[in-house]
C-alpha positions in Angstrom: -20.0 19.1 77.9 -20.4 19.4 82.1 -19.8 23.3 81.3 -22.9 23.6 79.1 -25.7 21.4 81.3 -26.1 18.5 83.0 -23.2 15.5 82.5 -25.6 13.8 83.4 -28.0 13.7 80.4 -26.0 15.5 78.2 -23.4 13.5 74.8 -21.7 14.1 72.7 -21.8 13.5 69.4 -21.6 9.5 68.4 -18.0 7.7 67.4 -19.6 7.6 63.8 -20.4 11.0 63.6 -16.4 12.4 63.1 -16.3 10.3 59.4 -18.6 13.7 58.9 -16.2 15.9 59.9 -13.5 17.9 57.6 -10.9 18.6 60.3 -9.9 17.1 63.2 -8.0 19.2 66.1 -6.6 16.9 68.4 -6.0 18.8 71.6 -3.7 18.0 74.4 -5.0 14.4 74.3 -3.4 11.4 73.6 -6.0 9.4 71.7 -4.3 6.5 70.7 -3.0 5.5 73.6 -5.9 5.9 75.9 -9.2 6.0 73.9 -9.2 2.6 71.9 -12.4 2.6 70.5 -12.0 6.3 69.4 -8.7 5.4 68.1 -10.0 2.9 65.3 -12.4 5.5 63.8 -9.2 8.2 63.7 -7.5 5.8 62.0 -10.3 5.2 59.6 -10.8 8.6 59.1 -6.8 9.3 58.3 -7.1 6.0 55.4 -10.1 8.5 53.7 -7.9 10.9 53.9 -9.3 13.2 56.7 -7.1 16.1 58.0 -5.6 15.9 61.8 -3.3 18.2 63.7 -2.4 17.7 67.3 -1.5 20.2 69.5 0.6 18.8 72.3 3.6 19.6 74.5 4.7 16.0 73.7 5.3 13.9 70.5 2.8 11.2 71.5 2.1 7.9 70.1 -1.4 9.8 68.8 1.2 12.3 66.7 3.1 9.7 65.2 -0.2 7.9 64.1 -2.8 10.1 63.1 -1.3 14.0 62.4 -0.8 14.8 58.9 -1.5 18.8 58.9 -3.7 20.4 56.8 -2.6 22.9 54.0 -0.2 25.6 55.8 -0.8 23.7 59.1 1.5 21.2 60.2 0.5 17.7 61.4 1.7 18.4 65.1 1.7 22.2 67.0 4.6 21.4 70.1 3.3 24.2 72.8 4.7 25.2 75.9 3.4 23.7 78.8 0.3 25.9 80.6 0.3 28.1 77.6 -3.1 26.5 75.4 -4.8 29.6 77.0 -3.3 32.3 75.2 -2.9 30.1 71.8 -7.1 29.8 71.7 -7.7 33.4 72.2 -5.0 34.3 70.0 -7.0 32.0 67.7 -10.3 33.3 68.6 -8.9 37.2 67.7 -8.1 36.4 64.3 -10.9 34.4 63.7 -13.0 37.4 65.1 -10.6 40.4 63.2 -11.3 38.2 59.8 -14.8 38.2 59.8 -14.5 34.1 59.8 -17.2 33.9 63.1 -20.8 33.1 62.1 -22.8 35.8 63.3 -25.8 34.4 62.4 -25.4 31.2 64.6 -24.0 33.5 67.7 -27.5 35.8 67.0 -29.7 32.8 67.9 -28.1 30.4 70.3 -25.2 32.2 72.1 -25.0 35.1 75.1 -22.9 36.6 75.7 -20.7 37.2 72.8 -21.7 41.0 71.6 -22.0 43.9 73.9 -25.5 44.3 75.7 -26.7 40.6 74.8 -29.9 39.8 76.3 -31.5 36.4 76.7 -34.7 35.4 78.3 -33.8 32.5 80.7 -36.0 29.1 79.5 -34.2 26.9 82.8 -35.6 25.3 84.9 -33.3 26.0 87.9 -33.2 28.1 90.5 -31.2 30.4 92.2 -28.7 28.8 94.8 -29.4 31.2 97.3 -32.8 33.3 97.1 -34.4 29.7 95.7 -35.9 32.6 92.7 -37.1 30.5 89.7 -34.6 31.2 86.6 -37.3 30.9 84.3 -38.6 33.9 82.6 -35.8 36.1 84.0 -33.9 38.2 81.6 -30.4 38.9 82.0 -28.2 41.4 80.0 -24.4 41.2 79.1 -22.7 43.5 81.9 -20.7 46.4 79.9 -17.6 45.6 79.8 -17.9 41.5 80.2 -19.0 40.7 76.6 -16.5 38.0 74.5 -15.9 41.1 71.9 -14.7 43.9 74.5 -12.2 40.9 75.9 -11.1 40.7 72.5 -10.4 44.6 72.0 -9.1 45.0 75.7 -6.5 42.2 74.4 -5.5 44.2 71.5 -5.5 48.0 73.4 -3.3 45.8 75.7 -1.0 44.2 73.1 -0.9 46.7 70.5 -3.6 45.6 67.9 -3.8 42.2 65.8 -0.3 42.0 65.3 0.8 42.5 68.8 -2.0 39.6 70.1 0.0 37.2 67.6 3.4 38.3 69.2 2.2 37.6 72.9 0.7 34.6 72.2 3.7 33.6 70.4 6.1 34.3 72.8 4.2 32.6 75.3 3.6 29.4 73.7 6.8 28.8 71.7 4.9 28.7 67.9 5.2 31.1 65.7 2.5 33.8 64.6 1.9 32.4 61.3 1.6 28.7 62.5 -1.0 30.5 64.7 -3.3 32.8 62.3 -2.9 29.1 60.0 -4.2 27.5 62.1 -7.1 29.8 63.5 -8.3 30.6 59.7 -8.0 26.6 58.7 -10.4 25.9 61.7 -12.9 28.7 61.1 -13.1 28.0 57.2 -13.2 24.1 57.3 -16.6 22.9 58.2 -17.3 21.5 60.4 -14.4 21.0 62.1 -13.9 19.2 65.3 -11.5 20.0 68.1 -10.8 16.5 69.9 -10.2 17.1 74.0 -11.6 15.0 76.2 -10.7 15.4 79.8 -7.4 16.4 79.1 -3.9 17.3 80.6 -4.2 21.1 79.5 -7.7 21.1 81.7 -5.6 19.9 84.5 -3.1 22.3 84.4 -3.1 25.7 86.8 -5.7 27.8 85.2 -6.6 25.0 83.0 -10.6 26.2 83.0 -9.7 28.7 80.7 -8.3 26.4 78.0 -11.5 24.5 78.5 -14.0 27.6 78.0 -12.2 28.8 75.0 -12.4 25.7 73.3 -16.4 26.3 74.0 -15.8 29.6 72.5 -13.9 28.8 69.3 -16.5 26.1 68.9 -19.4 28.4 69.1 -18.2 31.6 67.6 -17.6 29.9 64.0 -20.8 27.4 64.3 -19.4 23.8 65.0 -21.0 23.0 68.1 -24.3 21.5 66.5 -22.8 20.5 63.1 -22.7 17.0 62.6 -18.9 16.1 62.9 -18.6 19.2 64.2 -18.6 20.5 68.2 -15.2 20.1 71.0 -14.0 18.0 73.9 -15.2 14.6 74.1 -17.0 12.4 71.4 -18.7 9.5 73.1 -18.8 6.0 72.7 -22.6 6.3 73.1 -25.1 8.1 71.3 -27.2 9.2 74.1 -29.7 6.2 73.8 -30.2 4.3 77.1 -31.8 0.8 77.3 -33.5 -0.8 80.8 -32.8 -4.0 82.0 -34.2 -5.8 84.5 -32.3 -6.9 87.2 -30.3 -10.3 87.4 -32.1 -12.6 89.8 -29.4 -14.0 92.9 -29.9 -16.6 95.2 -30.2 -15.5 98.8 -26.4 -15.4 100.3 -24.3 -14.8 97.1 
């Protein structure tokens, strides 16, 4: 959530909130064995019979307890090492090639997406270097930096739909139709939640990728602001905050 505002202020959506969602995408993280209180509603959400595939270079203990696959998906996606990258956009091509993105939801809260976007700026921040106010500025997709010409240079460059699915197989060891499976499954199941937290594939070399297209694949099909919906980290908080006062001491301790 740092990549969209302030970590400061901004949360993600409450532990309670994923008994709302109707897939669960467990990426790169090993909840089980290092989130415990996010662990207990997985496990909650598996005994009603929620759907949960994790995509992991390891068989973890969070494999063993929560995956179960959905449909054609299975319940754990074993990728190469490095390679989430190229499995997301992979993802985010078919999702776009189907017609499964929610153009509607991209219209009004998203820039950046279609070629020659424009968006009035309503922050309150300014410029790091001229110290120019943010607000009220307009700024304009540069041509050839929109989400969509990525997406056809990555075809021109791979030889159309089919040849995306090849590369990104190749490169991460799963096939093409456990790919496009999983891609449509997310895009059609809502919401659907992609589970990340601050995770090993973030760590990785180039590892900022895999964390803006899961921001991608979660705004181009409309699960960011559903309710057991959104990606990356659910909190154990719900963004309320209360004051306290502070403890009296004795003078010396």
């Amino acid at each position: 959530f740092a990549a969209l505002g302030d970590y400061a202020t901004l949360r993600g959506n409450p532990v309670m909130d994923i008994f709302n969602s109707k897939f669960i995408l467990i990426w790169g993280n090993d909840t089980q064995a290092t989130v415990p209180y996010l662990s207990f509603a997985m496990i909650k959400a598996k005994e009603q019979g929620m759907p949960i595939t994790v995509v992991d270079v390891r068989s973890t203990e969070t494999v063993s307890t929560f995956a179960t696959g959905k449909d054609e998906v299975p319940p754990h996606i074993c990728i190469r090492p490095g390679t989430d990258g190229a499995m997301l956009s992979a993802m985010a091509n078919v999702i776009y090639r189907k017609n499964l993105h929610d153009e509607e939801f991209i219209r009004e809260y998203c820039f950046g997406f279609y070629p020659g976007d424009e968006v009035t700026s309503r922050s309150k921040k300014m410029h790091p270097v001229t110290g120019e106010p943010y607000f009220g500025t307009t700024f304009k997709v540069p041509k050839g930096q929109s989400f969509v010409e990525y997406l056809d240079d990555l075809e021109e460059e791979h030889g159309g739909y089919e040849g995306v699915l090849k590369w990104a197989a190749k490169l991460t060891g799963t096939d093409e139709k456990t790919i496009e499976d999983l891609a449509v499954q997310y895009a059609v199941t809502k919401p659907s939640f992609i589970c990340s937290r601050l995770t090993g594939p973030q760590r990785t070399h180039n590892g900022m990728y895999f964390s803006w297209m899961l921001i991608a694949l979660s705004a181009m099909t409309g699960n960011t602001i559903k309710r057991g919906g959104g990606f990356g980290e659910i909190r154990a908080d719900d963004g309320y905050s209360v004051e306290m006062e502070e403890p009296s001491r004795e003078e010396g301790i």
